[in-house]
KOLTI-433753 format. One line per field, with one value per residue (C-alpha): x, y, z; residue in three letters. Coordinates in steps of 0.001 Angstrom, whole numbers. Example, Ala and Ser with C-alpha at 12.3 -4.5 7.8 and 13.67 -1.06 7.14 Angstrom:
X = 12300; 13670 $
Y = -4500; -1060 $
Z = 7800; 7140 $
mardo = ALA; SER $
END
This chain:
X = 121343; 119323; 118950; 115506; 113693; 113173; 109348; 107125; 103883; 104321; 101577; 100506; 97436; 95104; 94180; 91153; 91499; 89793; 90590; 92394; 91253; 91842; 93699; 96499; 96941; 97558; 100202; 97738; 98237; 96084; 95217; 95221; 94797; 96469; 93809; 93353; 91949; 94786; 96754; 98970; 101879; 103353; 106729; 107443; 110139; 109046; 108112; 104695; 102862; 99474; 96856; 93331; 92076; 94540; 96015; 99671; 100332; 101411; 103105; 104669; 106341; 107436; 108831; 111160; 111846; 113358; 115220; 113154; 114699; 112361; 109462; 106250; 104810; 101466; 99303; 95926; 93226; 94351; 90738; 88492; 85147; 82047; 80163; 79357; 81409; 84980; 84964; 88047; 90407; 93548; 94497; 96844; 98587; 98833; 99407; 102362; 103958; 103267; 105083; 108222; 108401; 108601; 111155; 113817; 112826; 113363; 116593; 117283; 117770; 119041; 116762; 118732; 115704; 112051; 110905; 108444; 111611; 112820; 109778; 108455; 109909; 110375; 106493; 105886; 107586; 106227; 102867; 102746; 104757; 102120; 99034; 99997; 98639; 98057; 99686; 101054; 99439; 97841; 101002; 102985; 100200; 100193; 104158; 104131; 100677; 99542; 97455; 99246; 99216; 100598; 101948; 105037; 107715; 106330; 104867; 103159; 102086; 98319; 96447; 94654; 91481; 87941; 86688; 84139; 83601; 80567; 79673; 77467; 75880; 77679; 81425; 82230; 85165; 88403; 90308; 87113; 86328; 90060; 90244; 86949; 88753; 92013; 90150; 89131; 90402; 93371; 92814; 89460; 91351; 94307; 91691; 90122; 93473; 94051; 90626; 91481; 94462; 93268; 90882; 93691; 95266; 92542; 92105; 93381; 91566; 88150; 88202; 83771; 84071; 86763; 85324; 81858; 83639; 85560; 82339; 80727; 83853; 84362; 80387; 80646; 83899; 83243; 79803; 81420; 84263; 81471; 82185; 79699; 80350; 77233; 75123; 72006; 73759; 76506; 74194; 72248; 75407; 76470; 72906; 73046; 76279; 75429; 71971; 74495; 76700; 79371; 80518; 81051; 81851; 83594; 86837; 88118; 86929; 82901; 80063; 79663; 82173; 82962; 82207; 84691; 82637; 83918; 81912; 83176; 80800; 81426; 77430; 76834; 78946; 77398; 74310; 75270; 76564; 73588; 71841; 73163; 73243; 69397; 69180; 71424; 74259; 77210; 79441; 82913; 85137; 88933; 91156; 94567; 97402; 100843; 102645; 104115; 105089; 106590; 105189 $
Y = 102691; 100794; 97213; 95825; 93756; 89858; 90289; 92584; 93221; 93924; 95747; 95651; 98093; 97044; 98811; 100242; 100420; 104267; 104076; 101732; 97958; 96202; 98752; 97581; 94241; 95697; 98242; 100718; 103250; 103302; 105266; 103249; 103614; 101981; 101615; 100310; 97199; 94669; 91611; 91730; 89247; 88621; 87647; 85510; 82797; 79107; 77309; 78240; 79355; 80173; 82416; 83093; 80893; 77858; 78984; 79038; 79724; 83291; 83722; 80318; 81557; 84362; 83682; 80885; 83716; 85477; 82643; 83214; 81621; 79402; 81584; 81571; 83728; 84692; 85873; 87726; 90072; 93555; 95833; 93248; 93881; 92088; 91090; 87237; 87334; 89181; 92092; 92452; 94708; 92819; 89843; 88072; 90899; 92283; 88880; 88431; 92144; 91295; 88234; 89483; 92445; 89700; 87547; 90248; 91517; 87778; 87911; 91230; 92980; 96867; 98866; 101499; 102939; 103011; 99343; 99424; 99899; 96971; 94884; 96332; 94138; 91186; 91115; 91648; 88694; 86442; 87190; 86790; 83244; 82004; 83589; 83350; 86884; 90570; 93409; 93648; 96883; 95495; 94119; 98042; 99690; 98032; 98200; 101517; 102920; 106524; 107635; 106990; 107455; 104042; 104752; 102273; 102369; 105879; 106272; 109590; 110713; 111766; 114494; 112006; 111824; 111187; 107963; 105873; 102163; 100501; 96671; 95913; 92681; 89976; 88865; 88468; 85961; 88007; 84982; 84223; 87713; 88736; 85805; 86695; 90037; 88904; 86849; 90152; 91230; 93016; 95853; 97121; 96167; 99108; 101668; 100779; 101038; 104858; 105570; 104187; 106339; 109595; 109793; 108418; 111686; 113740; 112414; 115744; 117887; 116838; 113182; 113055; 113097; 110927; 108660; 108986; 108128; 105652; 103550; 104718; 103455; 100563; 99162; 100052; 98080; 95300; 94522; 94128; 91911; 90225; 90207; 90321; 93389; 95292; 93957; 96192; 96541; 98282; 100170; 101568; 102793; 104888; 106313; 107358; 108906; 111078; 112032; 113473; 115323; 112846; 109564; 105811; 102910; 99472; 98823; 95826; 93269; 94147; 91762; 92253; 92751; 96568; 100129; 103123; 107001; 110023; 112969; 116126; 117965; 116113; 116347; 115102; 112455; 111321; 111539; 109003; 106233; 106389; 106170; 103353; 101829; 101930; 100029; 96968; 98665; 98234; 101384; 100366; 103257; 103389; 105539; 105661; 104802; 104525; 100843; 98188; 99078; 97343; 98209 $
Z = 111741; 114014; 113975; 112901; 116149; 116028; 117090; 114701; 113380; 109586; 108170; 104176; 103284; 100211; 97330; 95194; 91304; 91278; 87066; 84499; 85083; 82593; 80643; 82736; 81667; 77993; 79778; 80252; 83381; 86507; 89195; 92408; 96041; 98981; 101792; 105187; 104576; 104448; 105628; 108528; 109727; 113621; 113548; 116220; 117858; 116782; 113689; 112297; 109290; 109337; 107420; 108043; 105040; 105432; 102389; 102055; 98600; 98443; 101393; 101711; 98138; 99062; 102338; 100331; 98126; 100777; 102720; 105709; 108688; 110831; 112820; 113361; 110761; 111539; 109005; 109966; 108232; 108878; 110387; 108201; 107117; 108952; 105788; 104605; 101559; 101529; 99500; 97106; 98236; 97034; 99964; 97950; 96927; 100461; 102037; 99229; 100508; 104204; 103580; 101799; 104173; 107221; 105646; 105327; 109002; 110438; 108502; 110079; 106784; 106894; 105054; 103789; 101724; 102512; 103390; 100094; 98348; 98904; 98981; 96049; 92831; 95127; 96148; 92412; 90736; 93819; 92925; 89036; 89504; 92240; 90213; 86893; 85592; 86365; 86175; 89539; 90294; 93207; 94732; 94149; 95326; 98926; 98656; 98173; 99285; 99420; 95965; 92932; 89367; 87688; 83777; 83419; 85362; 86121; 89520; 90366; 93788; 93583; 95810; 98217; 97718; 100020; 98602; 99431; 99086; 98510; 98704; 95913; 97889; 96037; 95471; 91805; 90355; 88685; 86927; 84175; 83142; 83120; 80865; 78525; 78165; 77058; 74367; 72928; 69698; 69961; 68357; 70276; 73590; 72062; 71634; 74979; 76755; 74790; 75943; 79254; 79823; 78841; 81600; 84195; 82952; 83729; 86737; 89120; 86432; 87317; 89713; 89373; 85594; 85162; 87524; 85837; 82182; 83519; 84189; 80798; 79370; 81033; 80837; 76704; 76289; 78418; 76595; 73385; 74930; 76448; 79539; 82637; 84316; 85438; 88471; 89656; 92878; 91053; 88701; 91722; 93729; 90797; 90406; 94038; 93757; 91070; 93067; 95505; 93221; 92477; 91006; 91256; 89438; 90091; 91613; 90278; 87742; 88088; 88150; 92282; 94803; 95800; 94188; 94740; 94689; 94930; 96595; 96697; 99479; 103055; 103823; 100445; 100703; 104710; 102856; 100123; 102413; 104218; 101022; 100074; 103742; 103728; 100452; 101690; 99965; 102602; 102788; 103571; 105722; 103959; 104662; 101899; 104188; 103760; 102690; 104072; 107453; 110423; 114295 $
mardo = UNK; UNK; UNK; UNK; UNK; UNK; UNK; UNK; UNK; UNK; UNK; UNK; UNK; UNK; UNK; UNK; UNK; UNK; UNK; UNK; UNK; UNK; UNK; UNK; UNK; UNK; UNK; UNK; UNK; UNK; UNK; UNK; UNK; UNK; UNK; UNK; UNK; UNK; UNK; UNK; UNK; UNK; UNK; UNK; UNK; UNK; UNK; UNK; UNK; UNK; UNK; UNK; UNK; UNK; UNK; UNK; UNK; UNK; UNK; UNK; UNK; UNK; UNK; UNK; UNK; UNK; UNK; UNK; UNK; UNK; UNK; UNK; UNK; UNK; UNK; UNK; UNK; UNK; UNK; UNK; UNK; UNK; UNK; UNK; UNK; UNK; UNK; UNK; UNK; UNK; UNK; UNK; UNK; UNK; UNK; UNK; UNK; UNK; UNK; UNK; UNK; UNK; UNK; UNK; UNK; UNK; UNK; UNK; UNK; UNK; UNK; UNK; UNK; UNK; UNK; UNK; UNK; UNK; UNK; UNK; UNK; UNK; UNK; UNK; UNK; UNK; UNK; UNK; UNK; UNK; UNK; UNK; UNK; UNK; UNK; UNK; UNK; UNK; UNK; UNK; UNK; UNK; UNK; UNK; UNK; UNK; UNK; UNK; UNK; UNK; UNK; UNK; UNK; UNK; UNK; UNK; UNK; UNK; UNK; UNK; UNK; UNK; UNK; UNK; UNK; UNK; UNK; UNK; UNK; UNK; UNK; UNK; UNK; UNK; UNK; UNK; UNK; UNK; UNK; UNK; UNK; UNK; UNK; UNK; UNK; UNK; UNK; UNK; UNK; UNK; UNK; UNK; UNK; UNK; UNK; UNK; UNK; UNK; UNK; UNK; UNK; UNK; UNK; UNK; UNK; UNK; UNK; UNK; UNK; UNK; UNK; UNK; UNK; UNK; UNK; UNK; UNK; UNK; UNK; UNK; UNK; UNK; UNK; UNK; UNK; UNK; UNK; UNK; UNK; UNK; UNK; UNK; UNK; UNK; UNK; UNK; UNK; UNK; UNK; UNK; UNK; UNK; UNK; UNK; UNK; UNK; UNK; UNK; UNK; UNK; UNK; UNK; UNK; UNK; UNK; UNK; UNK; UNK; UNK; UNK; UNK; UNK; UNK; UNK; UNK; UNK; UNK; UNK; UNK; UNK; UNK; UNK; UNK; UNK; UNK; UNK; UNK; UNK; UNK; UNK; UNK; UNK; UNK; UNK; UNK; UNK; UNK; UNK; UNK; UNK; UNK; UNK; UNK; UNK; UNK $
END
């Protein structure tokens, strides 16, 4: 087995909810996507920490986790977006995997298994204690990466899809609206999360519908929670989708940040991002990549 090299790049994609936010966080399955839009770490010889926002949290806990030796760990945006406001796609989640995965390389761990193997429940339990909430899904899906269906412990490898991201012209705050939902009566959140999973399920079957339901679903559920979830940005990408034969709704929390669509004709979907391009209505390229990975 070879031995794992002292100086590395580590490489942790981010993710895209496609279907099940906030289902999860009542156990409810997802469908999630690992794309190329993540956090990156260069291992090197010294003593350094550092991280494009000055903050440490995350990956200063999870490098104790790991008894990282001294190094200078080097924490960058992985191919960033040039927009004022970051869009979502999961940085503390892939900065928490990045940062696990470079630990165990500095230590020169073995990997007998895939590297998201081992990262995987490690990056998990880092996360929750520095955050406080979630359902991890974020954290397994840039361990992991690829297109998967999330039920459980139950992980199943999806067909990977074309998908298209869309910044809706404003970032939107997780933490309050996570919190409005959990406030919900418990009862209407269990037939939302039922609801919820079904069209995870029937997600291969037909991805524009469930896409399209998921929103319907979603918007409906979230109004009676009372939780602020549509934005006319949002509302206008999904009307252009289904102008070009497809669907889109929010990834994430809602109330800004980024839309995921799915369009199945190729000239259709060109036509769509440059739809929404000409409206102020950022496309983002992504590409579903593999996890973490070391170069």
């Amino acid at each position: 087995m070879k031995r794992v090299r002292r100086h590395i790049l580590v490489r942790a994609p981010g993710k895209l909810f496609v279907l099940g936010e906030y289902a999860v966080l009542d156990g409810g399955s997802a469908c999630v996507a690992a794309v190329d839009r993540g956090v990156s770490c260069r291992v090197r010889a010294g003593d350094k920490l550092t991280t494009p926002t000055g903050d440490t949290r995350f990956v200063a806990a999870a490098l104790a986790a790991v008894q990282a030796p001294t190094r200078q760990y080097l924490f960058d945006h992985w191919n960033p977006v040039d927009l004022p406001d970051k869009p979502g796609f999961g940085g503390s989640a892939a900065a928490t995997v990045a940062a696990v995965a470079a630990g165990l390389v500095a230590n020169m761990v073995r990997f007998e298994h895939e590297l998201w193997a081992t990262v995987e429940d490690l990056a998990v339990a880092v996360h929750h204690r520095v955050q406080g909430s979630g359902s991890g899904l974020d954290v397994r899906a840039s361990a992991r990466g690829g297109f998967n269906h999330f039920a459980g412990d139950a992980v199943t490898p999806l067909p990977t899809p074309e998908l298209v991201a869309v910044w809706s012209g404003r970032s939107a705050q997780t933490g309050p609206r996570v919190a409005r939902y959990l406030a919900w009566a418990a009862a209407e959140r269990t037939r939302f999360r039922a609801e919820s999973d079904a069209l995870a399920e029937g997600w291969v079957a037909d991805p524009v519908a469930a896409l399209r339901e998921g929103r319907l679903l979603l918007e409906r559920a979230l109004r009676l929670a009372g939780v602020d979830y549509r934005t006319p940005g949002l509302d206008r990408i999904a009307a252009l989708a289904a102008e070009h034969g497809g669907a889109a709704k929010p990834s994430g929390a809602g109330g800004g940040d980024v839309a995921v669509a799915v369009i199945p004709d190729p000239d259709a979907r060109a036509a769509f991002a440059a739809a929404c391009d000409a409206e102020g209505l950022t496309p983002i390229p992504v590409q579903v990549v593999p996890g973490v990975s070391l170069d």
